[in-house]
Backbone as a ProteinNet text record, in pm:
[ID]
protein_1_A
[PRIMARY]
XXXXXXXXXXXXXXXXXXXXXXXXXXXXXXXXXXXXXXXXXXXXXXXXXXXXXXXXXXXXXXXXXXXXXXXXXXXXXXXXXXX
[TERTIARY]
-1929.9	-2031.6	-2024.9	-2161.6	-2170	-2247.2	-2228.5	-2354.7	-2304.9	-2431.6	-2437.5	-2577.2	-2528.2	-2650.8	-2663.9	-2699.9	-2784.8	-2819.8	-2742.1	-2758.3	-2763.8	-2794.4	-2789.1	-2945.6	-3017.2	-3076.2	-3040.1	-3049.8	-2991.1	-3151.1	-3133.3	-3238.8	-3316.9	-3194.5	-3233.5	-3221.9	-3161.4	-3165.4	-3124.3	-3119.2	-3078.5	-2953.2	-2883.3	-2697.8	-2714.1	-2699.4	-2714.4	-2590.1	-2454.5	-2377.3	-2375.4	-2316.8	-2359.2	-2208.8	-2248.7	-2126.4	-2146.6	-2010.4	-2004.2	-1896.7	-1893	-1828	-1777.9	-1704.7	-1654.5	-1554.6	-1575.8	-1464.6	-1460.9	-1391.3	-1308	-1206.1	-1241.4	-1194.3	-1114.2	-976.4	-893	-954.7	-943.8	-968.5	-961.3	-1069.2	-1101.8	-1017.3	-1020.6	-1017.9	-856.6	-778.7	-618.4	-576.2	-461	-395.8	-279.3	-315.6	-225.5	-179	-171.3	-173.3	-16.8	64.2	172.7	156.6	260.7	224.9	332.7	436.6	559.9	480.9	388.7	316.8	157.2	123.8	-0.8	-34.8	104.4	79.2	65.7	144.8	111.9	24.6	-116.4	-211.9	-287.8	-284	-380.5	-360.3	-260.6	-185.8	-200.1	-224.7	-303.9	-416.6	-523.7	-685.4	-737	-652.1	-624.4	-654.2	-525.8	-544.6	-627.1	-691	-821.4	-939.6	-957.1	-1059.4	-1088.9	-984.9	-956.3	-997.6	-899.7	-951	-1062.1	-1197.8	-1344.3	-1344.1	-1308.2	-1360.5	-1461.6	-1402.7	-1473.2	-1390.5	-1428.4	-1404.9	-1372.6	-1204.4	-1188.7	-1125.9	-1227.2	-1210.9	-1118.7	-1089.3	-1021.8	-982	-885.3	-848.2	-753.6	-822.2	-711.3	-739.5	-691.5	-738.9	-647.6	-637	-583.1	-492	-449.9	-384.4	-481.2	-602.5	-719.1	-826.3	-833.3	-958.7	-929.9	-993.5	-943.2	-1101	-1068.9	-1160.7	-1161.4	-1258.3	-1266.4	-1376.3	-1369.2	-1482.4	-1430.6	-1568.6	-1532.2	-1668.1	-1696	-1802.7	-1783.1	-1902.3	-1907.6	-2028.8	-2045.8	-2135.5	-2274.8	-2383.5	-2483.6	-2477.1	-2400.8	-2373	-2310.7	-2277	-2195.7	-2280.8	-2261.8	-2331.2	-2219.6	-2331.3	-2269.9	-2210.1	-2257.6	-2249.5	-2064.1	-2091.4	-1979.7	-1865.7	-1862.1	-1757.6	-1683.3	-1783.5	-1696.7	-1645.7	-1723.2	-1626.9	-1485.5
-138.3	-237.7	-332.1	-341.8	-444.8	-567.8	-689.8	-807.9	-833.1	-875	-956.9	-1038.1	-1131.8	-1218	-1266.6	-1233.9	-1294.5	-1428.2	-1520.9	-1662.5	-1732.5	-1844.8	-1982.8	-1919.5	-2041.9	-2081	-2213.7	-2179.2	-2308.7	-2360.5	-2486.9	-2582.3	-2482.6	-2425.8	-2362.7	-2202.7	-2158.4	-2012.9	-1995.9	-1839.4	-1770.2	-1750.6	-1723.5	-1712.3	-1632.3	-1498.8	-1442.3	-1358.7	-1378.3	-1333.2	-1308.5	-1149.1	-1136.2	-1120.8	-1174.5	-1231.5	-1076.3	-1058.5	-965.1	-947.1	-920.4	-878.1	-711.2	-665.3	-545.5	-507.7	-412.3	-399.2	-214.1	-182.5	-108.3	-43.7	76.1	107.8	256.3	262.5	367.6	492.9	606.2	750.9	712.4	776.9	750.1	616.3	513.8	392	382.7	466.7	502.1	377.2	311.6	214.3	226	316.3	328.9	265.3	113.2	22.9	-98.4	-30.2	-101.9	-233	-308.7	-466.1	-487.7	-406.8	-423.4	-392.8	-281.3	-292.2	-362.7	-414.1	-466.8	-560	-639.3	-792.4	-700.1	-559.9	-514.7	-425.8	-374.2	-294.8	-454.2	-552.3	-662.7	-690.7	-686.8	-763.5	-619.1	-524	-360.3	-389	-433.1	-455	-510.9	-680.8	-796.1	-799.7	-713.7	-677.3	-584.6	-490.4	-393.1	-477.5	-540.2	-606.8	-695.7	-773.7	-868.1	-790.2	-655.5	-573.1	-565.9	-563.4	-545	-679.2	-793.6	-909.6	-945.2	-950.3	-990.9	-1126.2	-1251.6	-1325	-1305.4	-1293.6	-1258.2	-1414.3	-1431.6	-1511	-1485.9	-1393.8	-1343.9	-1205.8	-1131.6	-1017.1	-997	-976.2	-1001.7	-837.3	-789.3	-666.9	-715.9	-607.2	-541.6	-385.7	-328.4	-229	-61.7	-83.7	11.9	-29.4	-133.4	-177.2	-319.1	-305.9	-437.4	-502.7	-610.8	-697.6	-767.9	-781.5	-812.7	-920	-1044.5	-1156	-1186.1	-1103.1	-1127.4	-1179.3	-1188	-1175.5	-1130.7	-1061.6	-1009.2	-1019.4	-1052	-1031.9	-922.3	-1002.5	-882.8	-808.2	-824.1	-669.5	-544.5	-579.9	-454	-438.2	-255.9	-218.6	-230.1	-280.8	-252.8	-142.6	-68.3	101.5	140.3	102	120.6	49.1	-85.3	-140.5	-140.7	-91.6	3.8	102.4	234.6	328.2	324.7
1179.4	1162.9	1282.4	1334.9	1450	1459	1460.3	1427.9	1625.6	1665.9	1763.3	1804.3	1909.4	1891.9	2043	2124.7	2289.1	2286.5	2394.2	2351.9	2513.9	2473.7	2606	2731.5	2720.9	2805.3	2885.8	3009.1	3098.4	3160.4	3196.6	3260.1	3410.7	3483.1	3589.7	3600.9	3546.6	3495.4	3361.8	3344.1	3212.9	3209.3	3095.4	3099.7	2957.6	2933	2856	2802.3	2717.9	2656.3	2507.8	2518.3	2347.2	2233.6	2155.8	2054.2	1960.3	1926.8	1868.3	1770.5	1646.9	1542.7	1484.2	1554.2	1560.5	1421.1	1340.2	1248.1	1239.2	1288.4	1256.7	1160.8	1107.6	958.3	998.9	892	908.1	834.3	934.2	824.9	689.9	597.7	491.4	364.9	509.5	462.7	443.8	423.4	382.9	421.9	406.5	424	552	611.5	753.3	854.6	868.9	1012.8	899.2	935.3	891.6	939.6	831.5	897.4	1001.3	1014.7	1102.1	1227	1257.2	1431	1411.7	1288	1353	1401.2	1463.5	1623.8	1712.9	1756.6	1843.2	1878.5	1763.6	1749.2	1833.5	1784.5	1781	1966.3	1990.3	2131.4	2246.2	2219.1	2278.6	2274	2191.5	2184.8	2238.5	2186.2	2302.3	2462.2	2493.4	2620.1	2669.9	2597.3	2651.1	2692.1	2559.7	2606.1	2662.2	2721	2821.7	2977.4	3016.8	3117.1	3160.4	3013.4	3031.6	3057.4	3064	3105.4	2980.7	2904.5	2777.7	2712	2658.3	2586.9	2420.3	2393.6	2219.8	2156.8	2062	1965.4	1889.1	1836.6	1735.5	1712.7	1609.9	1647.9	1509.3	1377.8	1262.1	1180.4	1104.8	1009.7	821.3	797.4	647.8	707	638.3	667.8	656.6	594.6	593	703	790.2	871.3	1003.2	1103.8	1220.9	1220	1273.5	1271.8	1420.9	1478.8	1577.2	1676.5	1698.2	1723.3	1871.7	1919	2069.1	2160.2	2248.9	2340.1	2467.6	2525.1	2627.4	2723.2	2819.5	2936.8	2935.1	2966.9	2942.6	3068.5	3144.5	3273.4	3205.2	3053.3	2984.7	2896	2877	2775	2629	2543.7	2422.4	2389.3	2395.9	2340.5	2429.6	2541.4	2624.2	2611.3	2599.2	2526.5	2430.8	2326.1	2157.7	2148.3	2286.5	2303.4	2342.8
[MASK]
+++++++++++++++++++++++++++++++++++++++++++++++++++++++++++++++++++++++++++++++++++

C-alpha cells in the first residue's frame, strides 16, 4: 500500500517532493521479522534509502509487516524507488 501527496509552491518557482507511506508485508503475512534483528532490518532500509537521497521520517513495523514515512524528490520515479 502506497499514499503519497506532491507538495510546496514557492513565490518564485515550483519545489515539488512527494511524501510517501510505504508498508510492506511478510509472505502470507507469517510473523517472520524477529524482534532481536528488527533495529537492524530498520537501520539496512534506513540506509538504502538515504543512498537514493530520499528524506525518512520514520521506519517502524510488527513482526508480519514494515512501515515506512519517507519523502523523496520528484527527479525519482516512484515506481523505482519501491523496487
Amino acid at each position: 500500500m502506497i499514499h503519497y501527496i506532491c507538495t510546496t509552491k514557492h513565490k518564485y518557482h515550483e519545489f515539488y517532493k512527494i511524501s510517501i507511506s510505504i508498508v510492506f508485508g511478510t509472505k502470507l503475512r507469517q510473523p517472520s521479522i524477529p524482534i532481536d534483528i528488527d533495529r537492524k532490518l530498520y537501520k539496512i532500509l534506513y540506509d538504502l534509502m538515504k543512498s537514493y537521497g530520499a528524506f525518512v521520517y520514520r521506519i517502524g513495523g510488527m513482526p508480519d509487516h514494515v512501515h515506512i514515512s519517507v519523502d523523496i524528490t520528484s527527479k525519482m520515479a516512484l515506481s523505482d524507488f519501491v523496487k
